[in-house]
C-alpha positions as CSV (number, residue, x, y, z in Angstrom):
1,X,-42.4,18.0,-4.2
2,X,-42.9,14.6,-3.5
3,X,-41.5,13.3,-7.0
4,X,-38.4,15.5,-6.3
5,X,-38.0,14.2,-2.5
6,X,-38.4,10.2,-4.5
7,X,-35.5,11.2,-7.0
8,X,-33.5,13.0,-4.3
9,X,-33.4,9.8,-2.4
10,X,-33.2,7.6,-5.8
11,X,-29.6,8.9,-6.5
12,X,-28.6,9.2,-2.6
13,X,-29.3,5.5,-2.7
14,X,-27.3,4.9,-6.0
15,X,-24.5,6.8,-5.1
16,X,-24.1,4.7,-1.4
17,X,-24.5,1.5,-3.9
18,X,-21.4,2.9,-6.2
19,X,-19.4,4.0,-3.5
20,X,-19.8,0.4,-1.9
21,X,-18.5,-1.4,-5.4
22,X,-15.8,0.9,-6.1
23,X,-14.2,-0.6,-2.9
24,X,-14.1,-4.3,-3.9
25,X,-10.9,-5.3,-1.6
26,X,-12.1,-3.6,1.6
27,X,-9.3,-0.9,1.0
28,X,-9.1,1.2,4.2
29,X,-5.8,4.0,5.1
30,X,-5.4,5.9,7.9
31,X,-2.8,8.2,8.0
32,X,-2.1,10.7,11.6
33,X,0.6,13.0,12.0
34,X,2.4,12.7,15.6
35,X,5.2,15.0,17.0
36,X,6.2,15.1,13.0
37,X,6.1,12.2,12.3
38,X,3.4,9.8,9.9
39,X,1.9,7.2,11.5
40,X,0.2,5.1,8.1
41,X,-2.1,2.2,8.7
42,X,-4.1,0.7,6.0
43,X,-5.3,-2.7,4.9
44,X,-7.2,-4.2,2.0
45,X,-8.5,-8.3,1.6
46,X,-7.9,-10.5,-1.6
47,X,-9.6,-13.7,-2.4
48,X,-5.9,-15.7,-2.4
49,X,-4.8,-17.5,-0.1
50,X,-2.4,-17.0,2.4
51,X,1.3,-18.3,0.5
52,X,0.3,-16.6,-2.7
53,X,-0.1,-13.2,-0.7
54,X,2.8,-13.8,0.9
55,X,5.3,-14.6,-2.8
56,X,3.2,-10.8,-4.1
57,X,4.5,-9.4,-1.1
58,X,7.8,-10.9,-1.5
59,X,8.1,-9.8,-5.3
60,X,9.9,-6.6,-4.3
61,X,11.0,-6.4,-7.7
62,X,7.2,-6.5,-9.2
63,X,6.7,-3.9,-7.2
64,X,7.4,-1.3,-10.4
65,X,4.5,-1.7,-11.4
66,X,2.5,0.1,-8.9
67,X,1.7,3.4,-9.9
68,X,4.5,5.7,-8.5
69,X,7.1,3.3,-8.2
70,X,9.3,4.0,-11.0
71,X,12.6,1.2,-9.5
72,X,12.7,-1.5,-7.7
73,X,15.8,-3.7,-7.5
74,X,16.9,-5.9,-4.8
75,X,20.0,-5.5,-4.9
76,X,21.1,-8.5,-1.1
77,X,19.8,-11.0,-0.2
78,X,20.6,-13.0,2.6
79,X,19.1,-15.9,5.0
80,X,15.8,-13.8,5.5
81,X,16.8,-10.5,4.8
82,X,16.7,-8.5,1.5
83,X,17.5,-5.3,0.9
84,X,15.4,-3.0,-2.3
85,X,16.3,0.0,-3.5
86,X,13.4,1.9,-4.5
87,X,12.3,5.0,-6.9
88,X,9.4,6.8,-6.1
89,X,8.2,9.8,-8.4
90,X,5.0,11.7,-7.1
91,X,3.4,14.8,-7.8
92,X,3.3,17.8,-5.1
93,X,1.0,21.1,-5.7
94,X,2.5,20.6,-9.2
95,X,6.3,19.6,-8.6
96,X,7.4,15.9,-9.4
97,X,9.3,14.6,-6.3
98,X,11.8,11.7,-6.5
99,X,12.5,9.7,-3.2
100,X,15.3,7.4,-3.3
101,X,15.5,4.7,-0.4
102,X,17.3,1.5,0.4
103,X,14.8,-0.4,2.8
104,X,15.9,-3.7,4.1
105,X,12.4,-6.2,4.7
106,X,12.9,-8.5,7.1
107,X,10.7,-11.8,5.5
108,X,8.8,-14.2,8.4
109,X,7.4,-16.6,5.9
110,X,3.0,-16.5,5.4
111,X,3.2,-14.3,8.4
112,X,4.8,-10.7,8.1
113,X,7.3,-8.3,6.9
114,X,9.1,-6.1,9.1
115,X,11.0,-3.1,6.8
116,X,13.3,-0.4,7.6
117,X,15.1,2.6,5.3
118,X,19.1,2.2,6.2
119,X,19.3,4.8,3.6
120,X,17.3,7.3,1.6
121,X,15.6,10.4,1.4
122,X,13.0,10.1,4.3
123,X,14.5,10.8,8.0
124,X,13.2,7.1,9.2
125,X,10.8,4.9,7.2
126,X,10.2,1.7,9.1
127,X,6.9,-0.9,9.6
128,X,5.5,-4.3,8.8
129,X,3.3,-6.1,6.9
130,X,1.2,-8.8,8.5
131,X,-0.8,-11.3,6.6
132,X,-3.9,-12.9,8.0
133,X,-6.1,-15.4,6.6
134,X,-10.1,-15.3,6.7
135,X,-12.2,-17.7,5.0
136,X,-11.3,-17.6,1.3
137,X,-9.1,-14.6,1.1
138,X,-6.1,-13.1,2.8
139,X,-6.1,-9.6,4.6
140,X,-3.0,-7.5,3.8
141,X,-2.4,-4.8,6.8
142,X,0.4,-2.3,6.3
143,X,1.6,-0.1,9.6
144,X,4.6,2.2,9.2
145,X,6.3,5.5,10.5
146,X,6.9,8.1,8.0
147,X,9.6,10.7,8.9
148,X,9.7,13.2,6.0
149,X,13.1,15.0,5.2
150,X,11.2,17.9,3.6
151,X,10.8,21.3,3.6
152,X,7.4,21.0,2.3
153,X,4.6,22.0,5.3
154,X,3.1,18.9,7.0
155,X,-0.3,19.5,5.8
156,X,0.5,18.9,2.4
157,X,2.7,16.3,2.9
158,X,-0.7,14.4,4.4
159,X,-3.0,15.3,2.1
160,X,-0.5,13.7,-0.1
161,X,-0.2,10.6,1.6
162,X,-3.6,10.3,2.4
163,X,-4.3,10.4,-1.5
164,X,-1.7,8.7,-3.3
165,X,-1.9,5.7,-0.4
166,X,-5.6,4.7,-1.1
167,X,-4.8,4.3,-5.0
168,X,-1.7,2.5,-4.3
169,X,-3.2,-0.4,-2.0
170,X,-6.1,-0.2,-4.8
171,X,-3.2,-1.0,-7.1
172,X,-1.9,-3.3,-5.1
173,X,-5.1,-5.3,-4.3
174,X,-5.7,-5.6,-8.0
175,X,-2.4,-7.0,-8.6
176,X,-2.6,-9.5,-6.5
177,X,-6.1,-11.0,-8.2
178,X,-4.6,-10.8,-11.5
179,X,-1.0,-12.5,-10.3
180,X,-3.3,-15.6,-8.4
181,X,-2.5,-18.1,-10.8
182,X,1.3,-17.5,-11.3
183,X,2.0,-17.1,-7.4
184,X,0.1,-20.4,-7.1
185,X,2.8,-22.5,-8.6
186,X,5.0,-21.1,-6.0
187,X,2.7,-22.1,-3.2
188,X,2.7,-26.2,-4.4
C-alpha cells in the first residue's frame, strides 16, 4: 500500500511539474458569455522588450501565420490607423467555418491597440491590446467583445473559443521569441 500511495504521489507530482513547463509564457484566457455576447480576456509574457512587442503586434500582415488565420492583408493605412482584412478557418463539431472581417486597429505606439470590425461576419468584434513592460520581458494582454452572427448554440461557440484561443496566444507567444532578433532592428 505504501509503495502504491509513494508512486501515486510520484506522478501527481510530475504531472504538476509538466503542466507548469508546458506554460512557458504565462498564457492565461478567460472567456464569459454576457447577455450574448463574448467577453475574451487573456494575456501571455515574452522575454522582449517593450518596442519589439509592439512592431509583432503591429505586423498584421505576419499575422497568417498563426494557426487559423488563413489572410491577412492590410489593405489602409493612415496617420495611426490601419485597416486588415482577415480570414479565419476553424473547425466546429466537424464543420470548417470561414469568418471574413475588416477590423480597423487603432496603433498608440509601445502602448496599446484599440480594434474594431467595420465589416465582417461577427455582429461586433471590438477590444485592445495593451503592452506592459516587467523586468526583462513584455506582457501582452488582449480584452475584446465577441458578438457572434451564428446560428450555432452559444455553448459551443465557447467551448470553441475557449479552445482554439489558448493555442493561438501559445502561437503567438512563440512567435514573438523566435521574431526577437528581426523586430530588434526596428526598435534602434
Amino acid at each position: 500500500m505504501k509503495w502504491f500511495l509513494t508512486l501515486a504521489l510520484a506522478f501527481f507530482i510530475s504531472q504538476s511539474f509538466a503542466q507548469e513547463n508546458s506554460n512557458p509564457f504565462d498564457v492565461h484566457v478567460n472567456v464569459t458569455l454576457v447577455d450574448g455576447r463574448f467577453h475574451a480576456q487573456a494575456s501571455y509574457s515574452v522575454p522582449i522588450n517593450i518596442c519589439s512587442a509592439y512592431t509583432f503586434l503591429t505586423d498584421y500582415e505576419g499575422s497568417k501565420n498563426i494557426p487559423g488565420i488563413i489572410e491577412a492583408r492590410v489593405i489602409s493605412r493612415v496617420g495611426n490607423k490601419a485597416r486588415v482584412y482577415r480570414v479565419i478557418e476553424e473547425q466546429i463539431l466537424f464543420f470548417p467555418i470561414e469568418m471574413k472581417s475588416t477590423v480597423e486597429y487603432t496603433e498608440l505606439p509601445n502602448r496599446s491597440l484599440t480594434f474594431e470590425q467595420i465589416s465582417g461576419d461577427n455582429r461586433s468584434y471590438k477590444g485592445t491590446w495593451k503592452l506592459l513592460e516587467e523586468k526583462d520581458k513584455t506582457v501582452f494582454k488582449y480584452d475584446a467583445q465577441i458578438e457572434p452572427n451564428s446560428i450555432i448554440p452559444s455553448a459551443i461557440i465557447e467551448y470553441f473559443i475557449k479552445n482554439s484561443m489558448r493555442g493561438r496566444f501559445e502561437s503567438m507567444a512563440q512567435r514573438a521569441t523566435q521574431h526577437k532578433s528581426i523586430e530588434a532592428v526596428a526598435c534602434k
